[in-house]
Short mmCIF file of the C-alpha atoms (twelve columns), coordinates in Angstrom:
data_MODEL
# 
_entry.id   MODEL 
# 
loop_
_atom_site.group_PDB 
_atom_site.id 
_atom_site.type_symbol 
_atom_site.label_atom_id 
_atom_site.label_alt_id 
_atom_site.label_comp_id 
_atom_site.label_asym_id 
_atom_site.label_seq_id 
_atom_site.Cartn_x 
_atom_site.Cartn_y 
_atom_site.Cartn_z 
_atom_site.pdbx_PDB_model_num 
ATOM 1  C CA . UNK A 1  43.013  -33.933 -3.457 1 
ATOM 2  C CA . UNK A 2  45.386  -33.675 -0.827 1 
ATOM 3  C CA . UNK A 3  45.680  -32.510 2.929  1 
ATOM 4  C CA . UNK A 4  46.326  -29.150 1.565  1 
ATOM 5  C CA . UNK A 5  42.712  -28.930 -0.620 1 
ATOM 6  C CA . UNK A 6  40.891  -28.616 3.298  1 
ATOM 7  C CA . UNK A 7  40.975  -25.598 4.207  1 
ATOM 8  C CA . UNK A 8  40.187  -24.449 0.804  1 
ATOM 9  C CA . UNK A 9  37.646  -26.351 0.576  1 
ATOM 10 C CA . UNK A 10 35.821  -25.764 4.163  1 
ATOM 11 C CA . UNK A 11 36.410  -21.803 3.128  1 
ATOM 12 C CA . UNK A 12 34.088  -22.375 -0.213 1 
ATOM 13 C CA . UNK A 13 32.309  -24.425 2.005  1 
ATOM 14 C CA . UNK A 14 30.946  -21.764 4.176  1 
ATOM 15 C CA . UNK A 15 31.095  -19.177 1.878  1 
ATOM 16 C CA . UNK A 16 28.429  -20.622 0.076  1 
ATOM 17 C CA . UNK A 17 26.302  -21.534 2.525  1 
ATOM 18 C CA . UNK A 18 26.235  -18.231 4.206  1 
ATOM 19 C CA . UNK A 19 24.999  -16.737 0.193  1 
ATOM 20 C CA . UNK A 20 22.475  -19.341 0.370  1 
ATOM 21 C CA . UNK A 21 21.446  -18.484 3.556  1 
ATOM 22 C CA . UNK A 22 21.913  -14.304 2.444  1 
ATOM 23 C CA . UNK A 23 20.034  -15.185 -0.580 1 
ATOM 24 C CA . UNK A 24 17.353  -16.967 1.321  1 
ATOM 25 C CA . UNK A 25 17.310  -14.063 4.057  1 
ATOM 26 C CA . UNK A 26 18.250  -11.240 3.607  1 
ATOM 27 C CA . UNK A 27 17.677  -10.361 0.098  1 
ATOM 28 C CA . UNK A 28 13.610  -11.549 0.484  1 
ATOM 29 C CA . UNK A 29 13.474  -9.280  3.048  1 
ATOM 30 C CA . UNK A 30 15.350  -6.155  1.599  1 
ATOM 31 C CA . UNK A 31 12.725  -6.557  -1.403 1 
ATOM 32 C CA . UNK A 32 9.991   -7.034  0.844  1 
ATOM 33 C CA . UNK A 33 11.096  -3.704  2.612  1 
ATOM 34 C CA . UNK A 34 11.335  -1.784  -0.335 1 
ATOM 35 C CA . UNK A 35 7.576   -2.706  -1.858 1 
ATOM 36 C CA . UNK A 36 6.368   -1.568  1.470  1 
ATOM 37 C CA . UNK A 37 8.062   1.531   1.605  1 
ATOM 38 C CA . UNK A 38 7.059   2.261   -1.635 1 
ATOM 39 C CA . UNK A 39 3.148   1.484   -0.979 1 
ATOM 40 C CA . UNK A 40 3.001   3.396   2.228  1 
ATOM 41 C CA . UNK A 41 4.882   6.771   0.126  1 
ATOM 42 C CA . UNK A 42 2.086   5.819   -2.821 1 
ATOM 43 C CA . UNK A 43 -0.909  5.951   0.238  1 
ATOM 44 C CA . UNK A 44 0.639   8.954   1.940  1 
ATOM 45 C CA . UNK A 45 0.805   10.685  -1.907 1 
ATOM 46 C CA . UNK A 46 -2.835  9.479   -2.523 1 
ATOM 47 C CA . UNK A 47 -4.425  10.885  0.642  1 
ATOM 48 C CA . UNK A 48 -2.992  13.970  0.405  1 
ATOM 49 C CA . UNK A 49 -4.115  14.169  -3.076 1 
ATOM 50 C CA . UNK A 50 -7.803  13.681  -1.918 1 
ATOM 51 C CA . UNK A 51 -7.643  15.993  0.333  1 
ATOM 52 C CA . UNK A 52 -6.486  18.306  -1.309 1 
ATOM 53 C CA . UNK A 53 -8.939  17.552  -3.915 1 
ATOM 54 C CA . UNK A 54 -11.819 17.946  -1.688 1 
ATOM 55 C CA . UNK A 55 -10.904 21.136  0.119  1 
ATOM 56 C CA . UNK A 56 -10.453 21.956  -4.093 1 
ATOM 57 C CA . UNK A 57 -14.252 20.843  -4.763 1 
ATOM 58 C CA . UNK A 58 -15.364 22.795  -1.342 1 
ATOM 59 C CA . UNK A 59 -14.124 25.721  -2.276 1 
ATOM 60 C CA . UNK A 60 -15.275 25.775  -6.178 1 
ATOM 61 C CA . UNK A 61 -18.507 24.915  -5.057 1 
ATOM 62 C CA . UNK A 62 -18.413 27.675  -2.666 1 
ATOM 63 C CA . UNK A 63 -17.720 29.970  -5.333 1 
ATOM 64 C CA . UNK A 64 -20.649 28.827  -7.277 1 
ATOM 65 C CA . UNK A 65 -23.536 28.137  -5.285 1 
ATOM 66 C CA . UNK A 66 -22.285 29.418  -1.561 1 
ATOM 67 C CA . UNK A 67 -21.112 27.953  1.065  1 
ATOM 68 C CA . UNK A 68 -24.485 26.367  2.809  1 
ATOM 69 C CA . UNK A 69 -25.290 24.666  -0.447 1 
ATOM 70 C CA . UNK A 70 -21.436 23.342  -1.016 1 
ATOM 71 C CA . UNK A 71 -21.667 21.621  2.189  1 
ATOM 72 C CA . UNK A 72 -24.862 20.043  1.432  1 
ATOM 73 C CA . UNK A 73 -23.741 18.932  -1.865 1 
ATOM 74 C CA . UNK A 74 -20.553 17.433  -0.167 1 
ATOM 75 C CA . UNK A 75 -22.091 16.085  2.121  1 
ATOM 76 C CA . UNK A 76 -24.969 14.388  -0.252 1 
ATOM 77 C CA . UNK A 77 -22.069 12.826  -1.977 1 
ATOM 78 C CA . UNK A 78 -19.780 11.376  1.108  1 
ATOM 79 C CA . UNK A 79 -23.513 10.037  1.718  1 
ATOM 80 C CA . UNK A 80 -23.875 8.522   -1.711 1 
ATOM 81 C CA . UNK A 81 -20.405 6.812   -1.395 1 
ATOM 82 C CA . UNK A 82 -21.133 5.456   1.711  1 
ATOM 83 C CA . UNK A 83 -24.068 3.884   0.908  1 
ATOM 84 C CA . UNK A 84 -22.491 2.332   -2.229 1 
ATOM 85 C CA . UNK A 85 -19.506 1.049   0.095  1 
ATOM 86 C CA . UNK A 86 -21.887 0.109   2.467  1 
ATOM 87 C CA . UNK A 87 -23.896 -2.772  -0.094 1 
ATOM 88 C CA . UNK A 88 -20.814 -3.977  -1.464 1 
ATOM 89 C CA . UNK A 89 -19.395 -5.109  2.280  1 
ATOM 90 C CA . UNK A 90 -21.682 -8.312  1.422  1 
ATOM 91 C CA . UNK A 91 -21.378 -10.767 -0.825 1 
ATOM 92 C CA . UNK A 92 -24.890 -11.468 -2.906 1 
ATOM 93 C CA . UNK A 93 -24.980 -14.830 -2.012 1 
ATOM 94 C CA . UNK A 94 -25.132 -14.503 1.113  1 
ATOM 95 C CA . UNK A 95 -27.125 -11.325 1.272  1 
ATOM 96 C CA . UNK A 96 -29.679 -13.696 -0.195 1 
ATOM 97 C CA . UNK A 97 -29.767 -16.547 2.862  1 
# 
């Protein structure tokens, strides 16, 4: 190793430490990024299949048993959902104390 190894070797130097710090960065991040971008499309794809799926149900049920009895029906089962949502916000154990 001479005087002329140096440079060479303060160049590999930083090179790898600025991978290392890339790699410890950066790349994290850029995956990170792309999970939530893909969660948020999967949500936005989700609702707008429920939606679409309950203006679907609406609107059969409309054709069945008219329109005053679809909304009931609906709106029997949003009811019965949130009720069943509702009991499960507590954990037993403690809905025993």
């Amino acid at each position: 190793m001479g005087m002329n190894d140096y440079p060479t070797q303060i160049a590999d130097f930083l090179e790898q430490t600025a991978e290392k710090v890339r790699t410890l960065t950066v790349d994290r991040v850029a995956g990170w990024a792309k999970w939530t971008a893909a969660g948020i499309f999967a949500a936005l794809v989700g609702l707008v299949a429920l939606i679409f799926l309950t203006v679907g149900l609406v609107r059969l049920l409309e054709g069945l048993v008219g329109m005053q009895w679809a909304y009931t029906i609906i709106g029997g089962l949003f009811v019965l959902i949130g009720m069943f949502l509702w009991r499960l916000r507590i954990p037993r154990e403690a809905a025993q104390d």
